[in-house]
One Martini backbone bead per residue (centre of mass of N, CA, C, O) as a GRO file, in nm:
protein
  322
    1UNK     BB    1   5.619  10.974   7.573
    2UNK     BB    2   5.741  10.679   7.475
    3UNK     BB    3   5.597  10.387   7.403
    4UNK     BB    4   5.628  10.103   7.579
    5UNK     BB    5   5.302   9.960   7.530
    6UNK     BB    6   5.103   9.876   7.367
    7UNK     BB    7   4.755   9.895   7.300
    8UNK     BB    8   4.510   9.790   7.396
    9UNK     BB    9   4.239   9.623   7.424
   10UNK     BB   10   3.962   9.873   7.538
   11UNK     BB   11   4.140  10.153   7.525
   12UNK     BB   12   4.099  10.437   7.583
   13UNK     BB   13   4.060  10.720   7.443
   14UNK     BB   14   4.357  10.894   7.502
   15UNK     BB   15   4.537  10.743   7.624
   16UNK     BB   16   4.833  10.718   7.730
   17UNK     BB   17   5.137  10.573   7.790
   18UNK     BB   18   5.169  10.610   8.054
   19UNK     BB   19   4.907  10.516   8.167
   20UNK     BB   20   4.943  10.201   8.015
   21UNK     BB   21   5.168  10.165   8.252
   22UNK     BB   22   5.055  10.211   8.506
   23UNK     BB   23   4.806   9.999   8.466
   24UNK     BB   24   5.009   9.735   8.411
   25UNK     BB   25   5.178   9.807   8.697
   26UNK     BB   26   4.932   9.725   8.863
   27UNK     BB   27   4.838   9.462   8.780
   28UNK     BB   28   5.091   9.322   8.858
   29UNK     BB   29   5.001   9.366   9.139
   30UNK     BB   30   4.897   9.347   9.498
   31UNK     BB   31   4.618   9.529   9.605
   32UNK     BB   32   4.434   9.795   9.678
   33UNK     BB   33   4.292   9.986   9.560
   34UNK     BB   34   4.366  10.227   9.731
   35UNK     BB   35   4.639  10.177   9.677
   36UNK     BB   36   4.615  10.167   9.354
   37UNK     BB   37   4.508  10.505   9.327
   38UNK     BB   38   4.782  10.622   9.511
   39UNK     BB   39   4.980  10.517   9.300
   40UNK     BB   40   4.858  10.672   9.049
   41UNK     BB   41   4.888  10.969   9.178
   42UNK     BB   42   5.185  10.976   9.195
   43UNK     BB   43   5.240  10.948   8.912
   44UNK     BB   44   5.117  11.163   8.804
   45UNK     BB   45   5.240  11.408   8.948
   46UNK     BB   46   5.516  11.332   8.864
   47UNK     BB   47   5.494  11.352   8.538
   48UNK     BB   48   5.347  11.671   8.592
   49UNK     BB   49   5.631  11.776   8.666
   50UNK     BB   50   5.783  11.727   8.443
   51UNK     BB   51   5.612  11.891   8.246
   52UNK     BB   52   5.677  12.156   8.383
   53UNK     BB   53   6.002  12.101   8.314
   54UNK     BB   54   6.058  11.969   8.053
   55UNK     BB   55   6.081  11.648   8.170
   56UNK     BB   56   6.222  11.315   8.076
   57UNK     BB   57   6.102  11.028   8.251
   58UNK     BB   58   6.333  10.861   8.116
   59UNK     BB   59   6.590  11.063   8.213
   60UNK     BB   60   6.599  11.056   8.514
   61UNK     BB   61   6.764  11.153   8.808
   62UNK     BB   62   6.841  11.127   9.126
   63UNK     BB   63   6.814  11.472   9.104
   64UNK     BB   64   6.566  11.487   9.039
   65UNK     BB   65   6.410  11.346   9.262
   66UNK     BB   66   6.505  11.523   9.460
   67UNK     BB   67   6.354  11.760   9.357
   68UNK     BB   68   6.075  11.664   9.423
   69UNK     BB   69   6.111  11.612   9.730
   70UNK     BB   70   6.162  11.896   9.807
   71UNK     BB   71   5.860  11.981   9.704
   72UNK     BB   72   5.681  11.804   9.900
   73UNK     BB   73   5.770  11.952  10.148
   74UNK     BB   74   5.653  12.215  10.072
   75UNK     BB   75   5.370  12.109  10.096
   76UNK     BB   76   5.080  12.168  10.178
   77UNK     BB   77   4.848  11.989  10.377
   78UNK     BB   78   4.497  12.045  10.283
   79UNK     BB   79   4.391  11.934  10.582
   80UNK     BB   80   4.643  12.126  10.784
   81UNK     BB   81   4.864  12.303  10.649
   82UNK     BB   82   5.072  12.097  10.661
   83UNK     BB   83   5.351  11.975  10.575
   84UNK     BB   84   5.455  11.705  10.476
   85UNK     BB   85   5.534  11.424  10.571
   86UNK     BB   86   5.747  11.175  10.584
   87UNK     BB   87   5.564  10.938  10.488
   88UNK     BB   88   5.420  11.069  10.280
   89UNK     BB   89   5.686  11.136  10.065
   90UNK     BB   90   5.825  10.830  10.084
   91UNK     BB   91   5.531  10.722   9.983
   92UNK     BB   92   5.564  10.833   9.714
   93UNK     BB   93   5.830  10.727   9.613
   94UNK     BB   94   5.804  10.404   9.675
   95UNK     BB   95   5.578  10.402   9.429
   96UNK     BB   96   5.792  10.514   9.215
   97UNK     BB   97   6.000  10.321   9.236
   98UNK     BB   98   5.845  10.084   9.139
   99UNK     BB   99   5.782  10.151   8.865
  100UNK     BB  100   6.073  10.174   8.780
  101UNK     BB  101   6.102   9.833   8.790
  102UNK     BB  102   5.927   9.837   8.579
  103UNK     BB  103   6.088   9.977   8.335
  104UNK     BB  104   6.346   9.800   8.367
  105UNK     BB  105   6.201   9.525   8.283
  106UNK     BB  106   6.087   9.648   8.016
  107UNK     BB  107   6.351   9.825   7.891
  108UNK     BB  108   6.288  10.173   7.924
  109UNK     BB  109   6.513  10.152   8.152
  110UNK     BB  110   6.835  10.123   8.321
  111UNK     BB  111   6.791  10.287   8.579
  112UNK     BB  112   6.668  10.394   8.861
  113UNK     BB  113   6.659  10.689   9.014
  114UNK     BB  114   6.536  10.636   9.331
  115UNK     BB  115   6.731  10.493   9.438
  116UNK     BB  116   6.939  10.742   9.447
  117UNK     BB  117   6.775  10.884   9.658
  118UNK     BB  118   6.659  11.125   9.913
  119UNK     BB  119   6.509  10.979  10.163
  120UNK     BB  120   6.315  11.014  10.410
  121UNK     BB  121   6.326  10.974  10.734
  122UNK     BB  122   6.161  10.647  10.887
  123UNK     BB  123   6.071  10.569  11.197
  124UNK     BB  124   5.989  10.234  11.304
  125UNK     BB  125   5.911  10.396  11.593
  126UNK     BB  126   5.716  10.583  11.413
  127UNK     BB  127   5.352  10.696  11.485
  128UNK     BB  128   5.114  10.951  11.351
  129UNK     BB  129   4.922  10.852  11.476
  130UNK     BB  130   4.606  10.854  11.652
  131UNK     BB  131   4.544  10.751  11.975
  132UNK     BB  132   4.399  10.512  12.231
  133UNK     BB  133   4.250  10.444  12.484
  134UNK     BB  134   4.033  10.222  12.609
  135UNK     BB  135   3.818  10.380  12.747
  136UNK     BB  136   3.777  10.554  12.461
  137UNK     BB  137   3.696  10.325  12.316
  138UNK     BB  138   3.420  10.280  12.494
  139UNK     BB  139   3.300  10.531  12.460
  140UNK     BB  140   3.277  10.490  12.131
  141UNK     BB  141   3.086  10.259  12.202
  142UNK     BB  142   2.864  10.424  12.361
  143UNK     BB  143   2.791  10.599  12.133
  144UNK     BB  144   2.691  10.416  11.926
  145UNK     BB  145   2.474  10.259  12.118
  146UNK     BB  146   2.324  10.552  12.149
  147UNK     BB  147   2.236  10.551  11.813
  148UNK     BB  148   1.983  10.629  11.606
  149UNK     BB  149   1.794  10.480  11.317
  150UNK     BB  150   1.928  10.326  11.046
  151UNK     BB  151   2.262  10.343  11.085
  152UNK     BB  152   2.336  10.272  11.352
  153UNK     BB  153   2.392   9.933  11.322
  154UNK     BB  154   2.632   9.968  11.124
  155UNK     BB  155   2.795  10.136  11.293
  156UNK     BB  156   2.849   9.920  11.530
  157UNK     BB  157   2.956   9.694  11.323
  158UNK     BB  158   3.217   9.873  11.244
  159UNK     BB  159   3.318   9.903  11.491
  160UNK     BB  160   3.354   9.636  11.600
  161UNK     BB  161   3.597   9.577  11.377
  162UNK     BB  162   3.780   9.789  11.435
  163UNK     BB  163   3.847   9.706  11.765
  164UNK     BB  164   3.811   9.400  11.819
  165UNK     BB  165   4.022   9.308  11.534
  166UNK     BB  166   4.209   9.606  11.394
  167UNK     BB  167   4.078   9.663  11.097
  168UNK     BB  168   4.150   9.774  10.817
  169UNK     BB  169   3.936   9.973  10.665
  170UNK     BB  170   3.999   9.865  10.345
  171UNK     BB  171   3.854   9.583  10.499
  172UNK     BB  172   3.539   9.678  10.601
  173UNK     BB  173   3.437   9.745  10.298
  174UNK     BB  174   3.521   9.518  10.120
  175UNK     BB  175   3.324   9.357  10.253
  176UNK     BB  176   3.116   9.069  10.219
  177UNK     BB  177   2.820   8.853  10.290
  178UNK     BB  178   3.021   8.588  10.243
  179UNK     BB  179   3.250   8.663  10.477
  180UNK     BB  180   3.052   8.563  10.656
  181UNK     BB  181   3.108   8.291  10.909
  182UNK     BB  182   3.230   7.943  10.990
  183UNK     BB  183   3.509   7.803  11.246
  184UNK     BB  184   3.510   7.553  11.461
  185UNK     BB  185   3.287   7.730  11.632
  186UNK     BB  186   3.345   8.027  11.443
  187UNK     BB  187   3.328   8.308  11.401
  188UNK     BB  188   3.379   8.520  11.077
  189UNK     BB  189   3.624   8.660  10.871
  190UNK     BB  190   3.698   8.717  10.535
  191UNK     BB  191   3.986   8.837  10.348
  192UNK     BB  192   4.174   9.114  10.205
  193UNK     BB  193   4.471   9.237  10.261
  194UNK     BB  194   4.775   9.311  10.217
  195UNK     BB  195   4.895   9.217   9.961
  196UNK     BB  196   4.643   9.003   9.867
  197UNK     BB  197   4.575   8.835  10.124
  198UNK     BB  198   4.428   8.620  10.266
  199UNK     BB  199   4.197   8.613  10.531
  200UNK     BB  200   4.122   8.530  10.887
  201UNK     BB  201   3.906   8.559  11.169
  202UNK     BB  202   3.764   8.630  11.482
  203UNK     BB  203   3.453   8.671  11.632
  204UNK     BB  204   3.346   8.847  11.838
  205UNK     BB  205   3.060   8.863  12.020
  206UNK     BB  206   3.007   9.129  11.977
  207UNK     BB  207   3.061   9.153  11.657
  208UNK     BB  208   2.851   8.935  11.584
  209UNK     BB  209   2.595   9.073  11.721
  210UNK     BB  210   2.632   9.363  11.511
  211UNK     BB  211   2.593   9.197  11.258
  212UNK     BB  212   2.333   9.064  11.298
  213UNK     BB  213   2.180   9.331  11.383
  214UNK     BB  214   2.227   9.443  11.099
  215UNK     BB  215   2.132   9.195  10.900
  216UNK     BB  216   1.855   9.212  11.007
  217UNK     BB  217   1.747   9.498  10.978
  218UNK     BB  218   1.698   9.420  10.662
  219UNK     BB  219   1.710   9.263  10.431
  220UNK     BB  220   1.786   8.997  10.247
  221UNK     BB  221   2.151   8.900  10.179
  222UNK     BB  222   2.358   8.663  10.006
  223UNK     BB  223   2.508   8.941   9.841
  224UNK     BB  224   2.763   9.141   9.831
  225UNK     BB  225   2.780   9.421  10.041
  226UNK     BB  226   2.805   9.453  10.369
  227UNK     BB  227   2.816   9.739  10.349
  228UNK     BB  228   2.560  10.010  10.327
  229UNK     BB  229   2.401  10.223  10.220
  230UNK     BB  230   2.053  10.344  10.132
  231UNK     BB  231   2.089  10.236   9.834
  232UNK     BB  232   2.355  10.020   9.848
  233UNK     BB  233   2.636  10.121   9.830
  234UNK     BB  234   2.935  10.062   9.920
  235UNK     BB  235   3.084  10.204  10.163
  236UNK     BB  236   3.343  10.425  10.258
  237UNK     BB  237   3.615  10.538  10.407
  238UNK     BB  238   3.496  10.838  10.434
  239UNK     BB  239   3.245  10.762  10.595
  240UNK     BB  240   3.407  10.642  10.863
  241UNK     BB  241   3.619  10.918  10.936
  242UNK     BB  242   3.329  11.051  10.997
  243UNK     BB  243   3.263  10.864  11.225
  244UNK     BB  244   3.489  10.858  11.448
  245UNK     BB  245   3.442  11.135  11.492
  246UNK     BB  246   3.198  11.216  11.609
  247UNK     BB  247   3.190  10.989  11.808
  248UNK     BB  248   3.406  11.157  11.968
  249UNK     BB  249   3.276  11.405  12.016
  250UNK     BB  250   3.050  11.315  12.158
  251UNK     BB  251   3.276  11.152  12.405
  252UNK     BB  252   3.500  11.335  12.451
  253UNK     BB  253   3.745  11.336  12.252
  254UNK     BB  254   4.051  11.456  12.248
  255UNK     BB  255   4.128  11.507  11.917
  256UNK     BB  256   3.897  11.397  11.681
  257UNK     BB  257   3.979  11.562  11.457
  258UNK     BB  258   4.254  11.341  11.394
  259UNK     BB  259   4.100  11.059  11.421
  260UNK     BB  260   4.088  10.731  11.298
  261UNK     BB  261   4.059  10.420  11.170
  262UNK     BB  262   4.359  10.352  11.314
  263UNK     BB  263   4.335  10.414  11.617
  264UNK     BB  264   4.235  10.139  11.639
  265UNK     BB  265   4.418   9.962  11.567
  266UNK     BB  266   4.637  10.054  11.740
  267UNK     BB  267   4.482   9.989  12.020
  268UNK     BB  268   4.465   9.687  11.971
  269UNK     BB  269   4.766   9.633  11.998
  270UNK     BB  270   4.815   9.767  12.306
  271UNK     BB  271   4.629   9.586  12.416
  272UNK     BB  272   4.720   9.318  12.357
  273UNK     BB  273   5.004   9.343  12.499
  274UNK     BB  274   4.881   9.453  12.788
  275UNK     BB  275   4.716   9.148  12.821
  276UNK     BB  276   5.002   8.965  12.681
  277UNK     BB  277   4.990   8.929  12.415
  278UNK     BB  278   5.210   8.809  12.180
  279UNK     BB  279   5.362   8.937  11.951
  280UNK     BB  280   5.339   8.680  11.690
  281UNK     BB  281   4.992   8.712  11.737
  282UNK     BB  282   4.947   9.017  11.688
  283UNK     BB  283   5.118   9.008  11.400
  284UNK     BB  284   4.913   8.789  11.276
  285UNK     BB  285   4.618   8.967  11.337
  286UNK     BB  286   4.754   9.224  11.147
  287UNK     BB  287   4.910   9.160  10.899
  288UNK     BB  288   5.248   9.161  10.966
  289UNK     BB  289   5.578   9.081  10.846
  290UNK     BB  290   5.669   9.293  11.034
  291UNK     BB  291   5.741   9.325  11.416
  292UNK     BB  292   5.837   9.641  11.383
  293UNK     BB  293   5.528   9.713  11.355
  294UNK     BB  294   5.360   9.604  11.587
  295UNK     BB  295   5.575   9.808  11.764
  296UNK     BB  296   5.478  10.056  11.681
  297UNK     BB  297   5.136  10.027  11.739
  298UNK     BB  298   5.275  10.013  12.049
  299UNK     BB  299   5.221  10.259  12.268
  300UNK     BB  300   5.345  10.110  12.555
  301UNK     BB  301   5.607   9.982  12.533
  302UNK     BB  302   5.782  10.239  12.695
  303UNK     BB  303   5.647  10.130  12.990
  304UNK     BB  304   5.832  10.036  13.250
  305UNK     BB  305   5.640   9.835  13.360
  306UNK     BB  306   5.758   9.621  13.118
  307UNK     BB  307   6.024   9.598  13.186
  308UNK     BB  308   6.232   9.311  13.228
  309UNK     BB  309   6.420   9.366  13.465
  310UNK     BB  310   6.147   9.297  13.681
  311UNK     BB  311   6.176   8.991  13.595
  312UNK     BB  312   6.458   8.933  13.667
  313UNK     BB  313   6.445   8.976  13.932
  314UNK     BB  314   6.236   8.804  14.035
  315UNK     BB  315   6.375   8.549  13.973
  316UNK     BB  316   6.605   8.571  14.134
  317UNK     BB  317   6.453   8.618  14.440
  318UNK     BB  318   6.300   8.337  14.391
  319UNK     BB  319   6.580   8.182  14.430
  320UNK     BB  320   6.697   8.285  14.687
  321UNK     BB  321   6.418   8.190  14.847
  322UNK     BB  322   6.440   7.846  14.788
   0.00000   0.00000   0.00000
């Protein structure tokens, strides 16, 4: 490949070209490290796809992407061992289409291949997520609850926000002992969201009182990551998918072995929307741009008992009857 951008100072010896482009198409975009990791891995694959077939990714058209999709979709996911789903084929093509709207910014290609490429249908009214029902949530904080330990309490804390609040995974990892405050006579947590954005929530009574005892646990400390191991280090994010999945077995919930800290978030959208929270407060909670991610969300939206229908005939009886 050849030389998009010049060689940065400080930049590792050995780095090609591609990685050094791919670091500043990075660098250019407002992620969170998560995502930042799996468009790495992503531009990468394409590469090495293309290396394989002595394909050279500045002339790729949208005919080489429609067939690096079709091995993508053949190939079995290492966790199921089923094909890709085609939510994450998509994804895996959006992060190269952005690549690519990069390098034509660059003027190193004059047209994205990607842009004109067949990609997998994902319906925005359907999410691979596994559900949770409300007393399942209860059972997995009763679980938790009923932990004993050194690392009890941090459980805990961190259910407490996955449930509570319905924060996504990569916002409670990330957080430091810093972003836990007060506004307005509010218990608080301040992170940042997805695509970079600054946001802030309000701790429920329970999840404040699980936070306050995780920090009194251990020392004082008033910088730093908020969840750490016992060395210190900030937990990850798969130390958390392996939290939910055990303390779900503990609690005999079907499909444990499926449940992410995902499930948990899906179950906060439907709990709230089942309790009438307006869709527009829900969808501002959970830092979602489109309204129509919200009500994928939202597993009960199909409900008959919430047909607007019955809404509608109920206001009618009561006029006829007034």
């Amino acid at each position: 490949m050849t030389s998009l951008v010049p060689r940065q100072a400080g930049t590792p010896a050995g780095r090609t070209d591609a990685e050094q482009v791919t670091e500043a198409w990075l660098a250019n975009r407002r992620l969170s490290p998560h995502t930042r990791d799996a468009y790495r891995r992503d531009v990468a694959a394409w590469l090495a796809w293309c290396a394989d077939r002595r394909a050279d990714p500045l002339r790729a058209t949208f005919l080489d992407v429609n067939a690096y999709a079709r091995a993508l979709e053949s190939v079995a996911d290492p966790r199921s061992g089923r094909p890709l789903a085609a939510t994450t084929v998509a994804r895996k093509l959006s992060g190269l289409s952005s690549w690519y709207d990069f390098l034509v910014k660059l003027r190193a290609v004059d047209a994205n291949p990607v842009a004109g490429a067949d990609r997998p249908y994902v319906s925005r009214d359907h999410s691979a997520t596994v559900g949770l029902t409300p007393a399942e949530v209860d059972a997995l904080l009763a679980a938790a609850g009923a932990e004993r330990g050194p690392a009890a309490v941090r459980h805990r804390a961190v259910l407490a926000l996955l449930a509570d609040l319905g924060l996504r995974v990569g916002e409670v990892v990330g957080l430091d002992v810093t972003d836990v405050g007060a506004e307005r006579g509010h218990r608080s947590v301040r992170f940042v969201g997805k695509g970079g954005r600054p946001r802030r929530r309000a701790l429920t009574p329970a999840a404040s009182a699980a936070l306050d005892a995780y920090l009194a646990s251990g020392p004082p400390r008033t910088s730093g990551p908020l969840f750490v191991t016992g060395t210190g280090a900030r937990i990850d994010r798969h130390a958390v998918f392996r939290l939910i999945r055990r303390l779900a077995e503990q609690a005999g919930i079907a499909g444990a072995e499926r449940l992410s800290p995902h499930s948990l978030r899906h179950a906060f959208a439907t709990a709230a929307r089942e309790e009438g929270v307006p869709l527009e407060d829900v969808q501002d909670a959970m830092g979602h741009a489109d309204p129509r991610t919200t009500r994928r969300y939202d597993r009960d939206r199909h409900n008959l008992d919430r047909d607007p229908a019955y809404t509608i005939a109920a206001a009618r009886a009561r006029r006829s009857s007034a």
